[in-house]
Structure formats: C-alpha cells, structure tokens
N, C-alpha and C positions, 0 to 999 in steps of 0.2 A: 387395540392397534389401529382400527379402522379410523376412530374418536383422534388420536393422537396424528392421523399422518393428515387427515382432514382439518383439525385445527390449525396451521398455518396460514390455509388458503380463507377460513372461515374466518382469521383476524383481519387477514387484508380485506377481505369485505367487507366486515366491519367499519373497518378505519375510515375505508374507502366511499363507500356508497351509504350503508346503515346509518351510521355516527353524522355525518355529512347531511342525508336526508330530517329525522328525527332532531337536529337542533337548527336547521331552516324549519321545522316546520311550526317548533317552538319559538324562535324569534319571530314567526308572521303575526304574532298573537302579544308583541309585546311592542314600544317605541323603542329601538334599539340604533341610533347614530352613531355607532364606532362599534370597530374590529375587536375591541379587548372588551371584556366579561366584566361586569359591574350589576348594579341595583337598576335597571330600565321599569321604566310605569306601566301595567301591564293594559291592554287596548282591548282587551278580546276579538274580536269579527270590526272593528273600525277599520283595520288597514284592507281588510278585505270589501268593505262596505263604500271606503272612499277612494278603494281603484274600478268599481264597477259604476261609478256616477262621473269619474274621471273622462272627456271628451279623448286626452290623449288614449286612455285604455282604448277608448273604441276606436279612434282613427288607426291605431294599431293592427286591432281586432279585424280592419277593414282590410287594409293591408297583406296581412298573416292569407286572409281565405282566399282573396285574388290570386297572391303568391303560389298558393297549394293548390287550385285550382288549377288555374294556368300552366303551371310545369308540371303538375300530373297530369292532365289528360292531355298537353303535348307529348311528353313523355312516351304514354303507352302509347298513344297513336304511330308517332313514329318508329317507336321499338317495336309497335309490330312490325309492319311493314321491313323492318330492318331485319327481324328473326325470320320472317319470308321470304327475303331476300338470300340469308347466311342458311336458310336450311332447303334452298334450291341445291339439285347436282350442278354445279358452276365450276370451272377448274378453278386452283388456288384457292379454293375454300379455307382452304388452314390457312392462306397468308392473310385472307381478306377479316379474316374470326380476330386474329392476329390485332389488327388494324385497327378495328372497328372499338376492341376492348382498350387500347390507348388513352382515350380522353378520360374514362371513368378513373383509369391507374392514376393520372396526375391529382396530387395533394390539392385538396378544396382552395386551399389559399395561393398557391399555384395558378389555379386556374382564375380566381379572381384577377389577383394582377396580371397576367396574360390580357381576360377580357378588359381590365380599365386600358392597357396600355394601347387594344385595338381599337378602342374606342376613345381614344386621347381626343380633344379638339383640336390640336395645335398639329399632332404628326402620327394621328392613331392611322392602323390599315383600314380601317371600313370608312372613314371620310375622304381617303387617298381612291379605293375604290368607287366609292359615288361619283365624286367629282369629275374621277376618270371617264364613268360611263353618262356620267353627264344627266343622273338623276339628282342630281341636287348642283346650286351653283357654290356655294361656300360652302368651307369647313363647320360645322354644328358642334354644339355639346352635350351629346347625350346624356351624360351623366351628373349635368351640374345645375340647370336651367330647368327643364321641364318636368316635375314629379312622378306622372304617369310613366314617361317615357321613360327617366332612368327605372322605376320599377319592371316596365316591361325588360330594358336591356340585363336587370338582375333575371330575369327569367331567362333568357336568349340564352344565358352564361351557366347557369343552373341545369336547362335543357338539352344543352351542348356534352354537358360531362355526365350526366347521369341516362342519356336514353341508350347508351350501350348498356349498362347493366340491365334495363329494363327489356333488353332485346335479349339478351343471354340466358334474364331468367325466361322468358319466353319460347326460347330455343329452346330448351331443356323438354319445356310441357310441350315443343312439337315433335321431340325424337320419340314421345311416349304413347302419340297417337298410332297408331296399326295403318300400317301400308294399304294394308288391305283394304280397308275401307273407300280409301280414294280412288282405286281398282275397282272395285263394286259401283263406286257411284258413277264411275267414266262409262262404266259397261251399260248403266242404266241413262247414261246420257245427260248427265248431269257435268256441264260446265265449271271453270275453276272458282269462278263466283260465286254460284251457287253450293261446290263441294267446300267450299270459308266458311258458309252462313249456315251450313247445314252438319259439318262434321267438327273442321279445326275450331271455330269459333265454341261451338256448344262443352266441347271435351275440353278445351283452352280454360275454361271459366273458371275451374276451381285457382289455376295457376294463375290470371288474372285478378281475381281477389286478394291473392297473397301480397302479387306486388303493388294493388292501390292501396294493402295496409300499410305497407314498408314505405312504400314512397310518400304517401298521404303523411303521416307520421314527421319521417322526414323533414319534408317539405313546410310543414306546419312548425317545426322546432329550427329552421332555418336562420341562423346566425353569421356564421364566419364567412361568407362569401359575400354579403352584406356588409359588414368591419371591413373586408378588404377594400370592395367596390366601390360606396357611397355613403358609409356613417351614418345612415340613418336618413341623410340627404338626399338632394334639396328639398329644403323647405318639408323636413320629415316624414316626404313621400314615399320613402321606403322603411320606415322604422315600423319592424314586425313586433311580435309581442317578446319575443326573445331578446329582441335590442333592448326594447324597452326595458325588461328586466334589469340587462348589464349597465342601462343607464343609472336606473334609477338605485340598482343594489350597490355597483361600483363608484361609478361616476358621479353620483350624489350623495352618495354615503345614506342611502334612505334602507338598511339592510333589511329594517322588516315590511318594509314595500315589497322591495327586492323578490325577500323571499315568500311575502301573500301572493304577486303575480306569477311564482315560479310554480306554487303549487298547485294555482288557477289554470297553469299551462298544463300539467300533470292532469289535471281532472277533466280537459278539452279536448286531452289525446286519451285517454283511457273511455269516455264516450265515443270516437268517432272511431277506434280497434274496436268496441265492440258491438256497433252497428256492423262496420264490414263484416266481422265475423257473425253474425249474426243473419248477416245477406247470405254470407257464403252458406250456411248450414240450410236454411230454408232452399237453396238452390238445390243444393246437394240430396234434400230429401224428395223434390218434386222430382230431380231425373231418377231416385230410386222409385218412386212410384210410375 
C-alpha cells in the first residue's frame, strides 16, 4: 500500500527531475545539434574539455564569483543589522516584519523589471533622483554602456529582494538565544557591542552558515533576474555561467555544451555546499570542546 500510494509522486520525479537529469548528462558526452533523438557522433570529455579552455567559460566564471560574492556578503551584512533591528522591543514590530518581508514576496522577474525600469536612462527614478540632488549633471545608463556598473546594478536588484529573507532567517536564530544571557553580560558590564561579538554573533553561527549555503548557491545559479535586466549585456559584462548555459544550450542550439556546462555548474555548487558544511561542522565541534 505504502509502494502504490508513493508511486505517483515517485513518477512525477522521475519525469521531472531523474529522466531530465540522466539524459543531459548523457548528451554532454555526445555532439548533439537539435531537439529530436537521432544517431549523434559520440565526443566523450571533448565538450567538457573545450568549455574549460573556452575565454568565454572563464569570463563567465569571473562574473558568476563577483555576483555571489557581492550579493552575499551584502546580503547578510545587511540582514543582519535588519534582524537587529526587527528583533528590538520597537512598537509596530508586526507592522514593520510586515514590511520589511515585501520585497523578498515580489516574483524575481518582477523585481527585475521594476529595477531596469528605475534604472531607465531616459525616465528611470534613480537618474530623476540624482539629477535632482544634483549628484550627477545628466541622465546615465546604467545598464547598457558600462559592464561593471550594469553588473553591479544586477547586484543592487538582487540585494534589494533577497536581504529580507536573509534577516528573517536571522531572526529566527535570534528568538533562540536565551535572554538571559544578555542580562548576565549587562550585569557584568558588558556593552551592546561587546554582548554581538561575545554572545549573538558566536550562538548566531550555526544559523549564519545555513544561509551563506542557501544564498551562496543561489546566487552562484543566478539567471532570470539577469534575462530580465541585461541579457547578458553590455558587451557580456553580466553573462554568469547560467546564462551561458541558456545561451549556448538554447540560443545556439550547442545542447551538448549546454548541457557539459550545466553539470560543470552542478559539480561547482556541490563543492562549495560542502565546504560550507564542512566549516559549519568543525565549528560546531570546537564550541562543543
């Protein structure tokens, strides 16, 4: 019974994820130019061999770390401070919690067109802004001219929606710390800076791990906010290894490219989950010793 009422949900995964996975990983390993099923010449390790010598893989590659970088440790910097903030006694706590988890709710692609639109050259809000305050004398374009800058502005957009979830999962590991504690350490004369670096910060870290895995991850497989914002543009200053992917699997029809750099991505994020977790455990055993 158990066998039967499980097998539905165990087909859809099949279909879905298994099926899906296992013949990408069989076309990386063959020339494969079109959608439909035929006789393809088989390559072994070539397509893998000729995206690792490939300048674009790497300028991607370049790309991809800056991105993940950048928007995680703005991220949690700012989520903290922000779970610091929401887990002060403040009146309207429920409205401000309210508030704050807003941007995260809005659909990624959503939030993309939002930021190209504030960021338009011609009638975006943040050039209407500048000009206003008389930091810049013309309208710019962030997003079309300068490659750094539009990749920074894909971060500003990214950072914007995702540092409330990174403050909430934070909140959570600070309802879990003991009152008590920060009562002892006032008693002992210990400051709010020194009771961060001494109690919240140390007890924080397991919770902090979790979300440089999640977001790290994330951030690393970052695609549709990218589609929405800049294509990859200018001048391929934002094309992460994800894009690259869609370009090269979709958009060229190159599918066993496509799919050698999708499972080059798979074995980038499956190294860098378990470093984290591997940080987080050696932590974990020094504060038990």
């Amino acid at each position: 019974m158990a066998f039967l009422l499980l097998l539905p949900a165990a087909l859809i995964v099949f279909g879905v994820v298994l099926y899906p996975a296992g013949r990408a990983l069989v076309i990386s390993f063959y020339d494969v130019d079109s959608p439909f099923p035929g006789a393809y010449p088989f390559k072994g390790f070539a397509n893998y061999t000729d995206i690792l010598s490939s300048d674009r893989f790497w300028s991607a590659v370049e790309h991809t770390l800056y991105f993940t970088v950048a928007s995680t440790a703005a991220e949690l910097l700012l989520g903290m401070g922000l779970a610091l903030l929401l887990a002060a006694p403040l009146r309207f706590r429920w409205l401000f919690r309210s508030v704050v988890i807003l941007p995260w709710a809005l659909p990624t692609i959503v939030n993309g067109a939002m930021w190209t639109w504030i960021l338009n050259a011609q009638y975006g809000a943040a050039n209407a802004a500048l000009t206003q305050l008389h930091l810049q004398q013309d309208y710019r374009s962030f997003l079309g001219t300068n490659p750094f800058l539009a990749l920074n502005m894909v971060v500003l957009a990214d950072v914007w929606k995702n540092t409330s979830l990174v403050a909430f999962f934070l909140l959570a590991g600070l309802q879990t710390i003991p009152r008590e504690l920060y009562e002892a350490a006032r008693v002992d004369g210990a400051g709010p800076v020194r009771s961060f670096f001494r109690i919240t910060l140390p007890l924080l870290t397991p919770t902090v791990a979790i979300v440089l895995v999640l977001r790290t991850i994330d951030a690393f497989r970052v695609f549709d906010i990218i589609y929405v914002m800049t294509r990859g543009g200018p001048a391929s200053g934002t094309r992460t290894i994800t894009f690259l992917t869609y370009e090269l699997g979709l958009g060229s029809e190159r599918y066993s490219y496509g799919a050698a750099l999708a499972y080059l991505t798979v074995v980038a994020v499956l190294m860098l989950a378990v470093l984290y977790l591997r940080l987080l455990r050696q932590n974990e055993m020094r504060s038990v010793t």
